[in-house]
C-alpha positions as CSV (number, residue, x, y, z in Angstrom):
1,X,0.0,0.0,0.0
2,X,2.7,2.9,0.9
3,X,5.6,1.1,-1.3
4,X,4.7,3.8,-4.3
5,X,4.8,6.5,-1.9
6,X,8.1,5.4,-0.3
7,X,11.3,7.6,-1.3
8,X,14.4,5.3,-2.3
9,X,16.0,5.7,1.0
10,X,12.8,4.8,3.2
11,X,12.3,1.6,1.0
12,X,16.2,0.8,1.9
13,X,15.3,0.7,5.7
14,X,12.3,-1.4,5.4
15,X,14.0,-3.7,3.5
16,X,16.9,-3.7,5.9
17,X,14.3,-4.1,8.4
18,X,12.6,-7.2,7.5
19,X,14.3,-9.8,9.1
20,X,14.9,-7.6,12.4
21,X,10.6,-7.1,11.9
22,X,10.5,-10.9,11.8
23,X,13.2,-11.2,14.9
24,X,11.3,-8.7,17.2
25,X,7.8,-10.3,16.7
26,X,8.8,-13.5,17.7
27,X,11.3,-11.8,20.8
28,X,8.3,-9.9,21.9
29,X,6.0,-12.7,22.0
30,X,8.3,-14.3,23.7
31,X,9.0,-11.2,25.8
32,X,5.3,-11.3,26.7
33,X,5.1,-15.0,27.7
34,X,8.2,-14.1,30.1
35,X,6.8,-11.1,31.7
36,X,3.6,-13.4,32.5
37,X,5.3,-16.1,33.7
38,X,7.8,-14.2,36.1
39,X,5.4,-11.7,37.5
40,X,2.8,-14.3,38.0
41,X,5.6,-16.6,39.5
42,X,7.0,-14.2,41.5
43,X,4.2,-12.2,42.8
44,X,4.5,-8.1,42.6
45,X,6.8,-7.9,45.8
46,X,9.4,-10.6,45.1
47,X,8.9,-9.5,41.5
48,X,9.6,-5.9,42.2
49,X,12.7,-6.8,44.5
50,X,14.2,-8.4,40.8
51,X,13.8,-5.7,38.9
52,X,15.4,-3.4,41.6
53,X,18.6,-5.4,41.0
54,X,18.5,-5.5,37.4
55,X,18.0,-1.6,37.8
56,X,20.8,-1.7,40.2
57,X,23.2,-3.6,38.2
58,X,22.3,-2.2,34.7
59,X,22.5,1.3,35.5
60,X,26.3,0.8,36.6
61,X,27.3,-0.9,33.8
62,X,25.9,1.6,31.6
63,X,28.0,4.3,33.1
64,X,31.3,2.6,32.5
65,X,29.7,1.2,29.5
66,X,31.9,3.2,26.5
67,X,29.2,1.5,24.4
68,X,32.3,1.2,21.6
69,X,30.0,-0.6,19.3
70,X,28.1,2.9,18.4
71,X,30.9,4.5,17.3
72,X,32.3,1.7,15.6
73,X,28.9,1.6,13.4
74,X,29.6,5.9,12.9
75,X,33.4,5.9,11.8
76,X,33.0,2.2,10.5
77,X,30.4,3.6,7.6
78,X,33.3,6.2,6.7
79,X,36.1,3.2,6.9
80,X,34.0,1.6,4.4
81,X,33.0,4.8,1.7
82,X,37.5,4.8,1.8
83,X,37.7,0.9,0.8
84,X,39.5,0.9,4.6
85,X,38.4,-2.4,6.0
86,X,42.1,-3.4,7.9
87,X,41.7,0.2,9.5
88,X,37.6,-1.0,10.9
89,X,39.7,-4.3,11.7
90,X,41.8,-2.1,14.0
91,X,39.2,-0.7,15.6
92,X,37.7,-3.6,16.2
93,X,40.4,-4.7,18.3
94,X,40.9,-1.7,20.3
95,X,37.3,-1.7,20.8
96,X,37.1,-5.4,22.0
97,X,40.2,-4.6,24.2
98,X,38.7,-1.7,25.7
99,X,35.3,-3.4,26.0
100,X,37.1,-6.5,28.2
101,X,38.8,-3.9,30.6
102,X,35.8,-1.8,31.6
103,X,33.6,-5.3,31.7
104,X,36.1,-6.0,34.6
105,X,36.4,-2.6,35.8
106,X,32.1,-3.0,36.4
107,X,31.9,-5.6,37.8
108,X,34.8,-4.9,40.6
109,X,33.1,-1.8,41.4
110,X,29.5,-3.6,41.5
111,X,31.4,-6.2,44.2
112,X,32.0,-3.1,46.2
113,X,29.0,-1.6,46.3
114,X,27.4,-5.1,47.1
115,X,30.0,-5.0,50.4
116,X,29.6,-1.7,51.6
117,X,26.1,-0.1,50.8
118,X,24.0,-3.0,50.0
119,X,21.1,-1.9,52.0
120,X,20.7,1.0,50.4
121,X,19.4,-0.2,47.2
122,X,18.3,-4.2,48.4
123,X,16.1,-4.8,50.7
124,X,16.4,-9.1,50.8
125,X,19.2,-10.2,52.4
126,X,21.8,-12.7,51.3
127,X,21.5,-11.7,47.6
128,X,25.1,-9.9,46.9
129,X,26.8,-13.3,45.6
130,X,23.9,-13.5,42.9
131,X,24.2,-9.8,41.7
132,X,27.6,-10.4,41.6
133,X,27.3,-13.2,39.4
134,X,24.9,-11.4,37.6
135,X,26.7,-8.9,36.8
136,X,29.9,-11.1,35.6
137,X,27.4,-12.1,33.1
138,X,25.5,-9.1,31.6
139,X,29.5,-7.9,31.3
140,X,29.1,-9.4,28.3
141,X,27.0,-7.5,26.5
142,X,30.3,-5.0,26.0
143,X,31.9,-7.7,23.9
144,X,28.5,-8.8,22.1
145,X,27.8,-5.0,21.2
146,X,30.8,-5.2,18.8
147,X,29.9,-8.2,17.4
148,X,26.0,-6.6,16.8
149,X,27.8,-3.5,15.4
150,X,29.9,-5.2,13.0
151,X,26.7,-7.0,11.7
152,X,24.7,-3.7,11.3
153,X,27.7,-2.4,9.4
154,X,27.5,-5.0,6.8
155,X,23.8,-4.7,6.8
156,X,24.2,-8.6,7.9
157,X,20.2,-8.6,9.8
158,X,19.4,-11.5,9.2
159,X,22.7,-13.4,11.1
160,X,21.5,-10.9,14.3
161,X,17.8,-11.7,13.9
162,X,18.8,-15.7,14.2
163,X,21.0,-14.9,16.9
164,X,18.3,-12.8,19.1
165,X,15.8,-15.4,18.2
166,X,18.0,-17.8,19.9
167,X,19.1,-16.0,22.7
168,X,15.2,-15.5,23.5
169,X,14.1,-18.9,23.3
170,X,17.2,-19.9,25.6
171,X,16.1,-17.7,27.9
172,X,12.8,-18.1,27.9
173,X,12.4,-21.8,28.7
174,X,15.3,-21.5,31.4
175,X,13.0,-18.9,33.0
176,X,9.9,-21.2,32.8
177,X,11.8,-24.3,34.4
178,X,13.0,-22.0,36.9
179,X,9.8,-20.6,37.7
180,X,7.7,-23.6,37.4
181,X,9.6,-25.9,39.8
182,X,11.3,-23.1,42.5
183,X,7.9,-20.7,42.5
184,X,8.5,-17.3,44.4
185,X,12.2,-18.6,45.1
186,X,14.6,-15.3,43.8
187,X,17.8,-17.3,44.2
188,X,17.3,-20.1,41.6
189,X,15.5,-17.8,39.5
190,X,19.2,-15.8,39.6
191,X,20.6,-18.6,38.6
192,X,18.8,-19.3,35.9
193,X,19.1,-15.8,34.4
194,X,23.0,-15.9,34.6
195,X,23.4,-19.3,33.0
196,X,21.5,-18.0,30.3
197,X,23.3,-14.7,30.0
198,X,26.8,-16.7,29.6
199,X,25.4,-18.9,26.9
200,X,23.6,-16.4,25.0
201,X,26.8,-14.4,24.8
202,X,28.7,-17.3,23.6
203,X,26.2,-18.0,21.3
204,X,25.9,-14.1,19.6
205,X,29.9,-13.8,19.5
206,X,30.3,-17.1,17.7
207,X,27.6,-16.8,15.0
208,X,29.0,-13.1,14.6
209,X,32.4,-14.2,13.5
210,X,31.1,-17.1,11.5
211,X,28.8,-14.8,9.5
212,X,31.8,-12.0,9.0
213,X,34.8,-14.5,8.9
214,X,35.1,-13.4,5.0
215,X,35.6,-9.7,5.7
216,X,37.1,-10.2,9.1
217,X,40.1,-12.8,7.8
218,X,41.7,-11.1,5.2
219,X,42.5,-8.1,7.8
220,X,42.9,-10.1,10.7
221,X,46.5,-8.7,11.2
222,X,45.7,-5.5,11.2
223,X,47.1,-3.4,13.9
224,X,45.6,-1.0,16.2
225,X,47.6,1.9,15.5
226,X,45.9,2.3,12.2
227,X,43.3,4.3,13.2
228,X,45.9,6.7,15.3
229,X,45.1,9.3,13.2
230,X,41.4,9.4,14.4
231,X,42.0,8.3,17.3
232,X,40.9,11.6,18.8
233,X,38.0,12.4,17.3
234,X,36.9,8.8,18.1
235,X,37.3,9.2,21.5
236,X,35.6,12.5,21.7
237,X,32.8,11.1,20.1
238,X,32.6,7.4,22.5
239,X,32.9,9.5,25.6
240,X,30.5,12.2,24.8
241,X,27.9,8.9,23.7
242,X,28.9,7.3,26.4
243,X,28.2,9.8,29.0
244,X,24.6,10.4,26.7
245,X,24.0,6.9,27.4
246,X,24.8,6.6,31.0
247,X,23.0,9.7,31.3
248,X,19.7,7.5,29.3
249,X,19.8,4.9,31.5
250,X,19.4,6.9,34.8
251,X,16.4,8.0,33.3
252,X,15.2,4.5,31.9
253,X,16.6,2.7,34.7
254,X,16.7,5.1,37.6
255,X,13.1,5.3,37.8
256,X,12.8,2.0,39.7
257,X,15.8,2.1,41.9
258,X,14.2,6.0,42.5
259,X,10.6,4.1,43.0
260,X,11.7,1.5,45.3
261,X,13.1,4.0,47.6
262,X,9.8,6.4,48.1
263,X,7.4,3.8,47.7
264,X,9.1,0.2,48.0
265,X,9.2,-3.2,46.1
266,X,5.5,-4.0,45.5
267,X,5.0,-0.3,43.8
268,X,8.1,-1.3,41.6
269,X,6.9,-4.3,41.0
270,X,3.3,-2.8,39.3
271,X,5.6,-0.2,37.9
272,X,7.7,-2.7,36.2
273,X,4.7,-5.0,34.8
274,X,3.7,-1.6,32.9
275,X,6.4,-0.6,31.6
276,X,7.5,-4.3,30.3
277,X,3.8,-4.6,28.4
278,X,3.5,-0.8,27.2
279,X,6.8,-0.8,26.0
280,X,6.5,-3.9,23.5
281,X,4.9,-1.3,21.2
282,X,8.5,-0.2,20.4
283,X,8.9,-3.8,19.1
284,X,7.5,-2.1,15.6
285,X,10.3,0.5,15.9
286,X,12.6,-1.4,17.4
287,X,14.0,-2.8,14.1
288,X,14.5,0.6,12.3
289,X,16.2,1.7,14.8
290,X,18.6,-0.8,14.5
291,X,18.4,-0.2,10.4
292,X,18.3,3.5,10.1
293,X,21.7,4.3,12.8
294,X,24.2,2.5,9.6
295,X,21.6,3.9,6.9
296,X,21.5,7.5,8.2
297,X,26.2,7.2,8.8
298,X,26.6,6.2,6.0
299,X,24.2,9.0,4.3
300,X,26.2,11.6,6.1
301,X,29.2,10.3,5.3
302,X,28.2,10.8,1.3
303,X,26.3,13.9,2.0
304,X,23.1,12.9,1.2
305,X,21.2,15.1,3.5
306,X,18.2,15.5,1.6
307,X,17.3,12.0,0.8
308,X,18.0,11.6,4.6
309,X,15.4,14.1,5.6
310,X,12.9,13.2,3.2
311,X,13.0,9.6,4.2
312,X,12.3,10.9,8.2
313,X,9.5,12.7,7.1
314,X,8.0,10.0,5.6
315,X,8.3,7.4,7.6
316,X,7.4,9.7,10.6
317,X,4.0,10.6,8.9
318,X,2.8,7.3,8.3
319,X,3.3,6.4,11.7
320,X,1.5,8.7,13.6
321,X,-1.9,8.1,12.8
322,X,-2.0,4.4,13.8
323,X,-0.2,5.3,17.0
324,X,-2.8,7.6,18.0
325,X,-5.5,4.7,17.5
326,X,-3.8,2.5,19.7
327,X,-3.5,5.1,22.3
328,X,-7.4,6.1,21.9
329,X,-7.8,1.6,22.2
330,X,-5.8,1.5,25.4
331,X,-7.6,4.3,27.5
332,X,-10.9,2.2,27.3
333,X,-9.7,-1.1,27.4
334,X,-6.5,-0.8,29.8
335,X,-7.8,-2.2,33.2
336,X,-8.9,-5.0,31.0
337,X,-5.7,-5.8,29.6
338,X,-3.8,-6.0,32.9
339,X,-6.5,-8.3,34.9
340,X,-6.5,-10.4,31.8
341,X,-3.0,-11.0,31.3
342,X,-1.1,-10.6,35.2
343,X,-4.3,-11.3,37.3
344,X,-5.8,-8.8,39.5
345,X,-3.2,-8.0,42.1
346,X,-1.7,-6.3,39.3
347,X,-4.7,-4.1,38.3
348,X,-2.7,-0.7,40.6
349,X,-0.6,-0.6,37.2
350,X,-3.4,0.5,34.5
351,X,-2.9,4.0,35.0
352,X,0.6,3.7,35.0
353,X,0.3,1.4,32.0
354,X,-1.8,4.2,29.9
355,X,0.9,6.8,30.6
356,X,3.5,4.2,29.2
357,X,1.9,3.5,26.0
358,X,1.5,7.1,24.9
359,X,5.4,7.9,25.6
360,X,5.9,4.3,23.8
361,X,3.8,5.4,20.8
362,X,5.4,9.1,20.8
363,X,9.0,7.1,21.0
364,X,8.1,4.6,18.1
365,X,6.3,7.1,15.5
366,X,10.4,9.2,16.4
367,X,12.3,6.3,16.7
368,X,15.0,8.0,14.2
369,X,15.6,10.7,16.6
370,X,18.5,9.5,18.8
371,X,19.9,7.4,15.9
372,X,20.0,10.8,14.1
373,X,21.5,12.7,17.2
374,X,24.2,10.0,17.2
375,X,24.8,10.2,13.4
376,X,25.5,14.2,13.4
377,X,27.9,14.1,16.3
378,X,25.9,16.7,18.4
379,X,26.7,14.3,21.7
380,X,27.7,17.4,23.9
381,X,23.9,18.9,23.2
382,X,22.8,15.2,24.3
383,X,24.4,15.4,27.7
384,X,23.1,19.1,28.4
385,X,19.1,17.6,27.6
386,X,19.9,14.5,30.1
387,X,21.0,16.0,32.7
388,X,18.4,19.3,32.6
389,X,16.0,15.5,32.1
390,X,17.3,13.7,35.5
391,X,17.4,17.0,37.3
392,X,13.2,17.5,36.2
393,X,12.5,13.9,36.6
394,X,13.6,13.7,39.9
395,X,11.9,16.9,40.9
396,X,8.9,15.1,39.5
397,X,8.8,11.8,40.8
398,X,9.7,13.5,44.6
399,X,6.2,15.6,44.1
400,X,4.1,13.0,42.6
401,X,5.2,9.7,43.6
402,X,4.2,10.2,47.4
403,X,0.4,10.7,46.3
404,X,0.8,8.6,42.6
405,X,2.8,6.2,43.6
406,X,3.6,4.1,40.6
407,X,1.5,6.1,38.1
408,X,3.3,9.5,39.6
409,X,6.6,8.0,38.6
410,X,5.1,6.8,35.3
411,X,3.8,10.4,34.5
412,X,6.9,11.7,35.5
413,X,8.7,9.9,33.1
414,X,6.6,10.5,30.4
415,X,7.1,14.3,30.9
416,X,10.6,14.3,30.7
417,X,10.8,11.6,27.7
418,X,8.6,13.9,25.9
419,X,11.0,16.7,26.4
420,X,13.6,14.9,25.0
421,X,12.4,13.9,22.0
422,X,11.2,17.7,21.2
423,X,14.5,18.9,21.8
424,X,16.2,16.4,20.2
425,X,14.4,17.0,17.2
426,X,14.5,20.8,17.2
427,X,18.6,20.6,17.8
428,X,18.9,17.7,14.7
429,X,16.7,19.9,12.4
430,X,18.7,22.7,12.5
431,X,21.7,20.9,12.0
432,X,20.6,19.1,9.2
433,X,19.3,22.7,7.8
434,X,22.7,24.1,8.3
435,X,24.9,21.1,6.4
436,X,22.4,21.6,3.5
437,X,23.2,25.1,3.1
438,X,26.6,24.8,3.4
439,X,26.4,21.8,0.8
440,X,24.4,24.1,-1.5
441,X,26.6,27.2,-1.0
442,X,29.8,25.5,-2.1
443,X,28.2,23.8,-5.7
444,X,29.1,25.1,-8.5
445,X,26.4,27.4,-10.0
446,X,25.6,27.2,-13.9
447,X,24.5,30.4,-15.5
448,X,23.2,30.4,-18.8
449,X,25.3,32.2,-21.3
C-alpha cells in the first residue's frame, strides 16, 4: 500500500528491516510469555525486588559502558565509503580490548558496592553473591555490542535476527523451568538468568564471527595503530555517547531504583509490569532503529542530507496516525488488559500502563531521533538535555510519587521523555538545515550564457 509513496532511502530501511521485523515479533511474544510467567511466578513484591537489582546492576554498567559498538557503526560507515576495511579491523580490536577492561572494571566496582552499601538499594538479604554473578554475566553484552555492530555495518540482519531469536528462546524456557519448579524462590530464579546470559553471549559472538569471517580474515592482522590518526576524534565522540548513554539509563533505569526507595518493592513491581507490556509497542520501531543508525552514517558520510530528511518525514508521517488509534484503544480497554494478562493483584498498574503507552507510541512514530542525534555528532547537546531530564525527573517523581505512587513516577517519566524527543528533534533539524546550506553554498552554480 505505501511502497509507491516510499522515497528510495525509506524503502532501503524497510527492507533492511525485515528480518529484524521478523526477529522482534517473535522476541516480543516471547517477551510477553516471560513477563507473565515471572510476575505471575513471582508475585509483585518478590517481583519488584528483581527488577530493583537489574535496575541496580544495569544502571552501573551503563556508566562505564563506553558503548564502543556505536561508534564503531559511525566511523566504520566512513572506513567503508574509503575501501579501509584493515583500519575498521583495528578498531575492532581496540574496541574489543577496551570493551574487556571496563567489563572487569564494572563488575569490581558492582562487588563493592554489594559489600559496603548494600542496603541501600536491596532490601532481601543474602543476595550480593547472585548480583555479583549477575553482573559477571550481563559484562558481556560490552563484547556482544561489537559483534552486533559489526553485523549492522555489513547490513548482515538476518545473522543478528537468528542470533536474538535464539538468545530469547534460551532464555525463555530456562525462565519457565525456573519458575515452574522453584515458585517465588529469587535465588534459583538468579541462577537461571545468569546461566542463560553466559550462553547467550557465547552464542551471539560465535555466529557473529562465522557470518563475518570473509571480511574479518583477510585483515585479521591489522594493527591498532591504524586508526591513530582518528583516534581523537573517536574518542571524543565514544565519551560524549557514552556519558549520553549513562546519562539515558538513569532515566530509563533510575526510575525504579528511585521508586523502590519512596514507595518500595511491590510499587516497583506494578511499575515494572507496565512498563515491560507498554513498552513492547516499540517492538514495531525497534527494528528501524537498528536499520536507520548504519543507513542514516553512512548517508552523512556521502552527504546525502536530503534523501535523509525526506526519508524521516515520511516514515514519521505514516506512523502517527495508527499510533494515535492504539493510544485512543488503550484508554478504554486498559484495566482489562492487565486483569486479563497478570491477574488482578496487578490491576494498581493501569494508569501507569496508559501513561506508558502514549510515551511508547510518541518514541516509536520518532524512533529516528536519537539514531539521528548520534549520526551528526551533536553528543555534547545530548548530555546538556539528560542531565536538565534527571534533574526534572527527579523533581517530578519527589512531588508525585508520594500521592501517585507508581503512576506518579510513570507520568513523570513521560514528561521528561517527551521533552527529550522535542529537543532532540529541534537541535537535529537545525543541524541538518545548516549542512544543506553549506552543501548548496559551495556547488558550483551554472549560469546560462
Amino acid at each position: 500500500m505505501f511502497k509507491g509513496k516510499l522515497d528510495t532511502q525509506s524503502k532501503l530501511l524497510f527492507k533492511n528491516s525485515g528480518w529484524v521485523f521478523f526477529s522482534n515479533f517473535f522476541s516480543t511474544g516471547l517477551a510477553f510469555v516471560r513477563s507473565v510467567i515471572i510476575a505471575r511466578g513471582l508475585g509483585p513484591g518478590v517481583y519488584g525486588t528483581y527488577a530493583i537489582v537489574v535496575a541496580f546492576v544495569g544502571l552501573i554498567q551503563e556508566f562505564l559502558n563506553l558503548n564502543v559498538g556505536t561508534a564503531l557503526i559511525k566511523f566504520g560507515a566512513v572506513y567503508h565509503t574509503e575501501n579501509r576495511n584493515d583500519k575498521l579491523m583495528g578498531f575492532v580490536k581496540a574496541g574489543m580490548l577496551v570493551s574487556l577492561i571496563m567489563a572487569i572494571v564494572s563488575v569490581v566496582f558492582i562487588g563493592l558496592l554489594c559489600v559496603i552499601s548494600y542496603d541501600t538499594f536491596i532490601d532481601k538479604p543474602d543476595l550480593e553473591w547472585f548480583i555479583i554473578g549477575y553482573a559477571i554475566a550481563a559484562s558481556i553484552t560490552y563484547v556482544n555490542s561489537i559483534s552486533r555492530a559489526m553485523l549492522r555495518l555489513h547490513y548482515k540482519f538476518r545473522m543478528s535476527s537468528i542470533i536474538q531469536m535464539i538468545m530469547d528462546v534460551v532464555e525463555t524456557v530456562a525462565i519457565a523451568v525456573a519458575v515452574f519448579f522453584y515458585p517465588k524462590d529469587l535465588n534459583v530464579f538468579f541462577v537461571a538468568i545468569i546461566i542463560t546470559r553466559f550462553l547467550n553471549g557465547f552464542i551471539c559472538n560465535l555466529l557473529a564471527y562465522y557470518e563475518l569471517k570473509k571480511e574479518l580474515l583477510p585483515h585479521l592482522s591489522a594493527p591498532m595503530y591504524l586508526i591513530r590518526n582518528e583516534r581523537k576524534s573517536i574518542w571524543d565522540f565514544i565519551f560524549g555517547n557514552s556519558i549520553g548513554n549513562s546519562l539515558k539509563t538513569i532515566i530509563s533505569q533510575g526510575d525504579i531504583l528511585l521508586l523502590g526507595i519512596l514507595s518500595g518493592p511491590q510499587q516497583v513491581g506494578f511499575y515494572a509490569v507496565a512498563k515491560k507490556l507498554a513498552y513492547s509497542v516499540l517492538t514495531l520501531s525497534d527494528p528501524l532503529v537498528q536499520s536507520i543508525y548504519p543507513q542514516i552514517s553512512k548517508l552523512l558520510a556521502e552527504k546525502k542530507y536530503k534523501e535523509m530528511k525526506n526519508m524521516l518525514v515520511r516514515i514519521t508521517s505514516f506512523a502517527l496516525i495508527p499510533g494515535l488509534l492504539f493510544i485512543v484503544a488503550t484508554f478504554f480497554l486498559n484495566e482489562w488488559i492487565i486483569k486479563t494478562v497478570y491477574g488482578v493483584e496487578y490491576l494498581p498498574a493501569t494508569t501507569a500502563f496508559l501513561y506508558f503507552v502514549i510515551g511508547a507510541v510518541l518514541g516509536a512514530s520518532t524512533f529516528w531521533t536519537l539514531p539521528l542525534v548520534q549520526g551528526l555528532g551533536i553528543v555534547r547537546i545530548r548530555i546538556k538535555v539528560y542531565i536538565a531530564t534527571i534533574l526534572l525527573g527527579t523533581t517530578l517523581a519527589y512531588l508525585l510519587v508520594p500521592t501517585m505512587h507508581n503512576s506518579g513516577m510513570a507520568l513523570a517519566l513521560l514528561i521528561t521523555n517527551m521533552m527529550n524527543m522535542l529537543i532532540f528533534i529541534y537541535v537535529a533539524e537545525m543541524k541538518v538545515n545548516n549542512l544543506i546550506k553549506i552543501q548548496e553554498s559551495t556547488q558550483p552554480h551554472h549560469h546560462p550564457l
